[in-house]
PDB file of the backbone (N, CA, C, O) and the ligand in Angstrom, with CONECT records:
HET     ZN  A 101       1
ATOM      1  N   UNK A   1      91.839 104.702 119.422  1.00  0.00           N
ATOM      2  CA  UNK A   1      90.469 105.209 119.413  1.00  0.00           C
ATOM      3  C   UNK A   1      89.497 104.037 119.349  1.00  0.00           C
ATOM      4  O   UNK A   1      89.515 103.169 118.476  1.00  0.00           O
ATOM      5  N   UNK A   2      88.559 104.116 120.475  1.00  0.00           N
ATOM      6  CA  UNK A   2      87.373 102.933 120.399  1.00  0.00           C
ATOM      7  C   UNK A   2      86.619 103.338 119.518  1.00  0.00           C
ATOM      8  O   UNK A   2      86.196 104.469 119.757  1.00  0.00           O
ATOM      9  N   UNK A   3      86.168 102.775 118.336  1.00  0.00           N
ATOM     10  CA  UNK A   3      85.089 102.408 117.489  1.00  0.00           C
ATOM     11  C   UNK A   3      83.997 101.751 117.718  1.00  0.00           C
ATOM     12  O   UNK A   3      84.059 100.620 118.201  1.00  0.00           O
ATOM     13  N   UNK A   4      82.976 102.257 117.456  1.00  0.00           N
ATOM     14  CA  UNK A   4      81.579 101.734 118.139  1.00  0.00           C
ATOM     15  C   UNK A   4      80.731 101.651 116.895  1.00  0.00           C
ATOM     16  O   UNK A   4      80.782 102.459 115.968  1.00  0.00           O
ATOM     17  N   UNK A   5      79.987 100.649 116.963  1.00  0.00           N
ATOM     18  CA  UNK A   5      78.633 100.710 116.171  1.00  0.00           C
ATOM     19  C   UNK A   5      77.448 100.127 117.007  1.00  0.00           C
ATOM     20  O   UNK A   5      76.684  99.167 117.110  1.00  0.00           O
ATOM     21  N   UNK A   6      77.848 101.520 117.615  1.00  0.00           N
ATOM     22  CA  UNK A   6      76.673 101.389 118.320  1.00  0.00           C
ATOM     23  C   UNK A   6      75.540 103.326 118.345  1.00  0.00           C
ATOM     24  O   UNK A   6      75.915 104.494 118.445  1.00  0.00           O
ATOM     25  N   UNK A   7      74.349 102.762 118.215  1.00  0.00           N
ATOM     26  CA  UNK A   7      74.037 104.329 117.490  1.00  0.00           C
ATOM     27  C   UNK A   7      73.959 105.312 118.867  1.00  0.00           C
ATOM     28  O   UNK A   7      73.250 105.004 119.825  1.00  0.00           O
ATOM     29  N   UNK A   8      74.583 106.235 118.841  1.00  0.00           N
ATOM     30  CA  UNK A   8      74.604 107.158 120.036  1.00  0.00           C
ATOM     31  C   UNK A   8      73.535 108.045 120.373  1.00  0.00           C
ATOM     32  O   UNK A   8      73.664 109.065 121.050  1.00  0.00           O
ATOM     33  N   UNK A   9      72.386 107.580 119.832  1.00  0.00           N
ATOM     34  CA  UNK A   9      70.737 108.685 119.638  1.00  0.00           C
ATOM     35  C   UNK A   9      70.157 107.633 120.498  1.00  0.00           C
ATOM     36  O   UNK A   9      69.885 107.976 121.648  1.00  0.00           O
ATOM     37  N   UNK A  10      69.837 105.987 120.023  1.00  0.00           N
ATOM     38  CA  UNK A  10      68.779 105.418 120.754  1.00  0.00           C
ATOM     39  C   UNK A  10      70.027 104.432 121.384  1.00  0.00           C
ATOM     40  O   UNK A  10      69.834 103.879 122.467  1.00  0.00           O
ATOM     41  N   UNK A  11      70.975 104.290 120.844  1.00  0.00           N
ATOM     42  CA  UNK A  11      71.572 103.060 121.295  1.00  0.00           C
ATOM     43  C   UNK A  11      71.427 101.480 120.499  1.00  0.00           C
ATOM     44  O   UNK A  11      71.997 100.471 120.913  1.00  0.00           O
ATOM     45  N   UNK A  12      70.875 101.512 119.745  1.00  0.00           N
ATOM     46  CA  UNK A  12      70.686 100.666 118.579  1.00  0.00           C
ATOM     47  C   UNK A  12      72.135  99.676 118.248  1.00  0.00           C
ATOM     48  O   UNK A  12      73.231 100.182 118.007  1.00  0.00           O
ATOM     49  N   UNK A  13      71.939  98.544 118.284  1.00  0.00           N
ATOM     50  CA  UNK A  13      73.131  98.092 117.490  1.00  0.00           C
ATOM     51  C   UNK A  13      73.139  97.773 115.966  1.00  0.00           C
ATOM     52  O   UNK A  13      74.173  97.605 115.319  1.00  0.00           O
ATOM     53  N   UNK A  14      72.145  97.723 115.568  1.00  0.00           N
ATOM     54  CA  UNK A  14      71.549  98.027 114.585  1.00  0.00           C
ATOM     55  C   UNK A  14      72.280  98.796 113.257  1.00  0.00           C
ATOM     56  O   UNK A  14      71.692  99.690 112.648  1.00  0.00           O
ATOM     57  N   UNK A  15      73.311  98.442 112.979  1.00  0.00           N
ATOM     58  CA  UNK A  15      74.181  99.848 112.490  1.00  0.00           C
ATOM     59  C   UNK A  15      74.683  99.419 110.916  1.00  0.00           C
ATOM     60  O   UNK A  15      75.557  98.612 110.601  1.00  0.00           O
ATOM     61  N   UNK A  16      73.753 100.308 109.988  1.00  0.00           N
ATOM     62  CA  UNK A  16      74.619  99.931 108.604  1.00  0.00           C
ATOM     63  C   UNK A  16      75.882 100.972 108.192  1.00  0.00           C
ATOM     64  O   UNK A  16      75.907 102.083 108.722  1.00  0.00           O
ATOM     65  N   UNK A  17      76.931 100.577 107.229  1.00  0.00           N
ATOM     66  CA  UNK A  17      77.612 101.681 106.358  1.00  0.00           C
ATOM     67  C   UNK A  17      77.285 101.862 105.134  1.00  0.00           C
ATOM     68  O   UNK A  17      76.856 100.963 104.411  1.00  0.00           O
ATOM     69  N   UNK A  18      77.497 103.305 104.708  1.00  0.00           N
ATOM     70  CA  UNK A  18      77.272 103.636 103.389  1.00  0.00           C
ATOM     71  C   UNK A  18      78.232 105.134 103.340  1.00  0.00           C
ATOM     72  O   UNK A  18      78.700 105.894 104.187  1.00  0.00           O
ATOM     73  N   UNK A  19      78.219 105.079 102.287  1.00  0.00           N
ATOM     74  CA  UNK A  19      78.984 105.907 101.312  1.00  0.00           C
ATOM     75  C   UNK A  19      78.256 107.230 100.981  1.00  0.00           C
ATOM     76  O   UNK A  19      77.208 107.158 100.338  1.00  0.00           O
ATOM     77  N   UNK A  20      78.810 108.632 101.436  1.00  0.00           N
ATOM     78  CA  UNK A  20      78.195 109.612 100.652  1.00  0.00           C
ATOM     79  C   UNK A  20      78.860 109.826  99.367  1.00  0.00           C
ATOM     80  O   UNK A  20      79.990 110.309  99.292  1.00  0.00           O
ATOM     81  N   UNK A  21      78.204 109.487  98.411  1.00  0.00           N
ATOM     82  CA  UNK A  21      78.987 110.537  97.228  1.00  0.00           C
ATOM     83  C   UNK A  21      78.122 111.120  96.453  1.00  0.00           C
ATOM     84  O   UNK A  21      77.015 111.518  96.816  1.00  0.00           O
ATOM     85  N   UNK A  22      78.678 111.214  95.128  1.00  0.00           N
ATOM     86  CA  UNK A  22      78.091 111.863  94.036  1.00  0.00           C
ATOM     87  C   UNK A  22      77.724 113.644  94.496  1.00  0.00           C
ATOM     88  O   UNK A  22      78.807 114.197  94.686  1.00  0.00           O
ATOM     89  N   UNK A  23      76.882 114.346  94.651  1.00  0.00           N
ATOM     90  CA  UNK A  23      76.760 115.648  95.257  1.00  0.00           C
ATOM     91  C   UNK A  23      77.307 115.855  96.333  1.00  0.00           C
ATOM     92  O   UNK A  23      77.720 117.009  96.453  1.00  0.00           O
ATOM     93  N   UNK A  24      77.524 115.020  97.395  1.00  0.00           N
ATOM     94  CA  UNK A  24      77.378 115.016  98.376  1.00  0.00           C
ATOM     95  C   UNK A  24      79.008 114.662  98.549  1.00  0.00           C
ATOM     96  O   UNK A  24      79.415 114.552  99.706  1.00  0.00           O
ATOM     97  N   UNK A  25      79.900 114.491  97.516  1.00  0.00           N
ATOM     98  CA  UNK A  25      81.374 114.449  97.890  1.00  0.00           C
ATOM     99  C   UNK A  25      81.368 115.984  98.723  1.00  0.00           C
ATOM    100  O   UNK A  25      80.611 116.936  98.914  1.00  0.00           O
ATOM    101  N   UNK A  26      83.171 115.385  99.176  1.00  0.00           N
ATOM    102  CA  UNK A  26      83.430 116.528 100.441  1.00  0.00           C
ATOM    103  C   UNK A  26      84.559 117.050  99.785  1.00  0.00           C
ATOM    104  O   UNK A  26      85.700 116.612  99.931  1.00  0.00           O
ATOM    105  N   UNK A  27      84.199 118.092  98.983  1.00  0.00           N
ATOM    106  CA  UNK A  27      85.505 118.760  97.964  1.00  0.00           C
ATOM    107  C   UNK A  27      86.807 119.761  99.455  1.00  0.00           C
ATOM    108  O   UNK A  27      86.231 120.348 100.370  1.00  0.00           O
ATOM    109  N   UNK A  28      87.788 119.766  99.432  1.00  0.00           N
ATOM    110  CA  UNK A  28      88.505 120.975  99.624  1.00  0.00           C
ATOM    111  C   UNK A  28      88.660 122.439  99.537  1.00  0.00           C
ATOM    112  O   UNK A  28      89.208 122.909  98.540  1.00  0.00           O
ATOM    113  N   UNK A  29      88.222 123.227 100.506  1.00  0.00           N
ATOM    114  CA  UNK A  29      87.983 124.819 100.086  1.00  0.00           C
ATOM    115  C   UNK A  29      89.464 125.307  99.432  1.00  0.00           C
ATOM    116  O   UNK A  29      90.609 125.044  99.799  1.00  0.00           O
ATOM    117  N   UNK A  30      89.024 126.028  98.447  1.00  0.00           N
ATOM    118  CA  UNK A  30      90.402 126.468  97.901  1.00  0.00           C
ATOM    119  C   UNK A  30      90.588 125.136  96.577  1.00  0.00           C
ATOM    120  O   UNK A  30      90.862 125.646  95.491  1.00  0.00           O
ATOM    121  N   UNK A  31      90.508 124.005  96.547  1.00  0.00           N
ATOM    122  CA  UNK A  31      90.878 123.342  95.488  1.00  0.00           C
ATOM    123  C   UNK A  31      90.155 122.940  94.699  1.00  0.00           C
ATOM    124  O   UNK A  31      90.184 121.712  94.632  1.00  0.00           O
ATOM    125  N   UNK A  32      89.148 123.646  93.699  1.00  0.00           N
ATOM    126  CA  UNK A  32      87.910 122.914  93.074  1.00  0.00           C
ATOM    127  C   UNK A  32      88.577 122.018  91.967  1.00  0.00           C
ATOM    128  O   UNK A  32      88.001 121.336  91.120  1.00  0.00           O
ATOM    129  N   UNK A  33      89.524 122.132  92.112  1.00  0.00           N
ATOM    130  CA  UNK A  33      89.616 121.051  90.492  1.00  0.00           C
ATOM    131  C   UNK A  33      90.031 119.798  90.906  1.00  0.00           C
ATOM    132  O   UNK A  33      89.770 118.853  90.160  1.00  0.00           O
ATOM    133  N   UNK A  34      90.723 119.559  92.114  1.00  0.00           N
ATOM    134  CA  UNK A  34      90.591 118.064  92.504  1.00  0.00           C
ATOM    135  C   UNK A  34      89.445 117.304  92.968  1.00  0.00           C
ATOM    136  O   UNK A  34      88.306 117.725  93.169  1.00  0.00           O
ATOM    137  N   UNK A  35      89.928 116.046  93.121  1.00  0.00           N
ATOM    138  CA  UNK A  35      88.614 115.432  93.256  1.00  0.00           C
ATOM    139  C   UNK A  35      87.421 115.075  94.317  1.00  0.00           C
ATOM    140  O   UNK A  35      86.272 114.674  94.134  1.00  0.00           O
ATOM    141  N   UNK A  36      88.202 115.400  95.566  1.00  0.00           N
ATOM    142  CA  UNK A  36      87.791 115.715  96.784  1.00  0.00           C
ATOM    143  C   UNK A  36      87.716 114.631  97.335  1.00  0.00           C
ATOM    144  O   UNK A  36      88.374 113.799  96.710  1.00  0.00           O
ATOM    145  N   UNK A  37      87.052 114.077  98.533  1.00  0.00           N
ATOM    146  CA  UNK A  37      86.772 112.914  98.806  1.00  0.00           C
ATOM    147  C   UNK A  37      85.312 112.302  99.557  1.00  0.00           C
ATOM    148  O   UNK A  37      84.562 112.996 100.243  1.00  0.00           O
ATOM    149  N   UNK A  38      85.133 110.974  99.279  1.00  0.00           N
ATOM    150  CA  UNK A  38      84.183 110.217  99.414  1.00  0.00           C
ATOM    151  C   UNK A  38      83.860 110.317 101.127  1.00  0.00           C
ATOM    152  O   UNK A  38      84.712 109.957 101.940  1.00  0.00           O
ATOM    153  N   UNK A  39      82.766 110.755 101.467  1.00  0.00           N
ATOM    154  CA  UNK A  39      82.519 110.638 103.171  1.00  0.00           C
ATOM    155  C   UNK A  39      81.975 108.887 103.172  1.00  0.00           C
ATOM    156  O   UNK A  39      81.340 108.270 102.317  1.00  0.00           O
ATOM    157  N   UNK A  40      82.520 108.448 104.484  1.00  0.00           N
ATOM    158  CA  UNK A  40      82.021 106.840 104.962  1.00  0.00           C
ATOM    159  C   UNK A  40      81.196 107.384 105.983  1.00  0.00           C
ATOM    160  O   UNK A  40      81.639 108.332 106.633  1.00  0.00           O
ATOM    161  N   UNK A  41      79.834 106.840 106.276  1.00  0.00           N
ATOM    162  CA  UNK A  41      79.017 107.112 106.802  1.00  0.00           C
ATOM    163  C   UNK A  41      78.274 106.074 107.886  1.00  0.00           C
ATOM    164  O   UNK A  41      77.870 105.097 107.256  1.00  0.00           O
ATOM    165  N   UNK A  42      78.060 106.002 108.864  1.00  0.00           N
ATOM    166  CA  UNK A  42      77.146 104.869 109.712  1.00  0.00           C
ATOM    167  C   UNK A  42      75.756 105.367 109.941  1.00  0.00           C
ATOM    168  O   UNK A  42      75.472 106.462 110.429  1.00  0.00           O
ATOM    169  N   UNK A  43      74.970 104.506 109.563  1.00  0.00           N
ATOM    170  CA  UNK A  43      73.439 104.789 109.857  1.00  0.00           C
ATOM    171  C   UNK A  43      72.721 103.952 111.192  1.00  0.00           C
ATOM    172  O   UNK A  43      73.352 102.975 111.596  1.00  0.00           O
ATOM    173  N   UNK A  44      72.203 104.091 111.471  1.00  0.00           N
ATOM    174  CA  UNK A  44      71.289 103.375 112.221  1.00  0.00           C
ATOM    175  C   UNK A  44      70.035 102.882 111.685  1.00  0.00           C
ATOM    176  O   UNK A  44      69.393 103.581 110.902  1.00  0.00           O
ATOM    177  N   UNK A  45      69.759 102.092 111.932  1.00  0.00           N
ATOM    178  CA  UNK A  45      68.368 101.568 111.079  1.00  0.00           C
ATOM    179  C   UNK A  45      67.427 101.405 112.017  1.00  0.00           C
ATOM    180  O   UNK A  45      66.328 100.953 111.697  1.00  0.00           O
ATOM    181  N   UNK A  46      67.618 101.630 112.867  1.00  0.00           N
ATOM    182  CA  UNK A  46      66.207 102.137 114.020  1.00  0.00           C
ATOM    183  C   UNK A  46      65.748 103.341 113.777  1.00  0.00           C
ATOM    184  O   UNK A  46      64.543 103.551 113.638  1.00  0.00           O
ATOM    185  N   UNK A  47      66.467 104.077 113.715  1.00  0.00           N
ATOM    186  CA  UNK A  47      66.274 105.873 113.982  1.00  0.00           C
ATOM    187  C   UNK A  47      66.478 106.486 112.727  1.00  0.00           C
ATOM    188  O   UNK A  47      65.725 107.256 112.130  1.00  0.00           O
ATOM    189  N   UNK A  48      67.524 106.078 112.415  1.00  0.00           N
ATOM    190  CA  UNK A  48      68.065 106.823 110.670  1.00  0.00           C
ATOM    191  C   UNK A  48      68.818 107.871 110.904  1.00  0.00           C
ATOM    192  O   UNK A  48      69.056 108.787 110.117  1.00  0.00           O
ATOM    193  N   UNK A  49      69.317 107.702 112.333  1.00  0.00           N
ATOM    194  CA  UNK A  49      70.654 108.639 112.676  1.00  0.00           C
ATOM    195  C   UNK A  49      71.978 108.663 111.896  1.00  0.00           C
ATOM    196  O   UNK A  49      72.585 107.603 111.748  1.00  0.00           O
ATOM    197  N   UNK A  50      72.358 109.561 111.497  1.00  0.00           N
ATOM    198  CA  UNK A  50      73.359 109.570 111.205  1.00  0.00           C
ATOM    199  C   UNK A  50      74.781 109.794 111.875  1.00  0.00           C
ATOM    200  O   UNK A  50      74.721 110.739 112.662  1.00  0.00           O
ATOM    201  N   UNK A  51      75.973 109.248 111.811  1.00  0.00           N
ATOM    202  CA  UNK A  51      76.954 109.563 112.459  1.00  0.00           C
ATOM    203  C   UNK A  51      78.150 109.014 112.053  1.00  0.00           C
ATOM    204  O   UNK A  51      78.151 108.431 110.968  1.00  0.00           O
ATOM    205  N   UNK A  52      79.728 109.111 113.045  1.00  0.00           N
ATOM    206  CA  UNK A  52      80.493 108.813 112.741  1.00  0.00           C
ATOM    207  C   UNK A  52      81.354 109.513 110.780  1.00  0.00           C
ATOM    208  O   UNK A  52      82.292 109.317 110.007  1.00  0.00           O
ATOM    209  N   UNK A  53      80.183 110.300 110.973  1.00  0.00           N
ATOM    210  CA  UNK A  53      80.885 110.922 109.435  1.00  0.00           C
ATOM    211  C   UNK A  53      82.686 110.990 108.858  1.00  0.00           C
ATOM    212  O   UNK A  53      83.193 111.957 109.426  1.00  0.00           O
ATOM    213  N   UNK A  54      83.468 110.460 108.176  1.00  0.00           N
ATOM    214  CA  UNK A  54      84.494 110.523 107.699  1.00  0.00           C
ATOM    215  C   UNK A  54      84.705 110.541 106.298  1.00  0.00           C
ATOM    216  O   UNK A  54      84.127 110.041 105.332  1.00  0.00           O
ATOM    217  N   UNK A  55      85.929 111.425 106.503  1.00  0.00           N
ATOM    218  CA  UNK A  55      86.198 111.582 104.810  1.00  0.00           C
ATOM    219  C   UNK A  55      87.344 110.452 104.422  1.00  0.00           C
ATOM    220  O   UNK A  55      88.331 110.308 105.143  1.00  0.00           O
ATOM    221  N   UNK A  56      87.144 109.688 103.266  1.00  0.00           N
ATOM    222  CA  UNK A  56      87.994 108.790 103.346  1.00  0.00           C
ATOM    223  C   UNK A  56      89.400 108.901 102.851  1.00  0.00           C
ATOM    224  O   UNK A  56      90.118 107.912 103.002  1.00  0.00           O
ATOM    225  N   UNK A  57      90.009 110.225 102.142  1.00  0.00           N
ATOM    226  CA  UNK A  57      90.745 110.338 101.590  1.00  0.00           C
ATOM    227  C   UNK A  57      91.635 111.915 102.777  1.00  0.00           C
ATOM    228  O   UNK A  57      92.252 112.862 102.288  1.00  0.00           O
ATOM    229  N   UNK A  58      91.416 111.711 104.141  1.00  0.00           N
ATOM    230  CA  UNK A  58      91.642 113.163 104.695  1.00  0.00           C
ATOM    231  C   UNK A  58      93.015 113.875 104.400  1.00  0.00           C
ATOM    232  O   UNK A  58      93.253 115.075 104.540  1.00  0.00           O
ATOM    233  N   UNK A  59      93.675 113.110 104.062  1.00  0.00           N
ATOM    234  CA  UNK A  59      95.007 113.869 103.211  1.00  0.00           C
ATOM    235  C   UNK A  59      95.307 114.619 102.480  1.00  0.00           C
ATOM    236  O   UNK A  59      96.347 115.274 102.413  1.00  0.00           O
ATOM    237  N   UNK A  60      93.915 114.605 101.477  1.00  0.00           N
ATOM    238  CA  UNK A  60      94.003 115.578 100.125  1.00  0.00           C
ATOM    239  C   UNK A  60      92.999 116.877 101.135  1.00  0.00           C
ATOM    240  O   UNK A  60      92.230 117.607 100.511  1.00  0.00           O
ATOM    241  N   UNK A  61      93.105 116.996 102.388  1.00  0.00           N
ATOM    242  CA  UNK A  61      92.517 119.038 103.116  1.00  0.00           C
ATOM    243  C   UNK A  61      94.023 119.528 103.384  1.00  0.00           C
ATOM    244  O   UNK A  61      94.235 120.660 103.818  1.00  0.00           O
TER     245      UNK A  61
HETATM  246 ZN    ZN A 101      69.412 105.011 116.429  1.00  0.00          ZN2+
END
């Protein structure tokens, strides 16, 4: 799989990462008591697009 950081809205290379967490973890339907996992996120800093969303732990769905 080609990986790009490149922003797919304006085309920007422009491209930071960050971390969703805290509220914004990505729990498992059906499993509230584990811990779910952390989404990795790419921004664009031209636009403030968001994309490339991943969960970093996709093993525990
Ligand atoms: Zn952009």
């Amino acid at each position: 799989m080609i990986r790009t950081d490149k922003c797919p809205d304006c085309g920007s290379l422009n491209i930071g990462k960050g971390y969703w967490s805290g509220y914004a973890v990505l729990s498992p339907v059906g499993k509230l008591f584990s811990m779910g996992s952390k989404v990795t996120v790419r921004v664009c800093k031209e636009c403030g697009y968001l994309f490339d969303l991943r969960a970093e732990k996709p093993e525990k769905f």
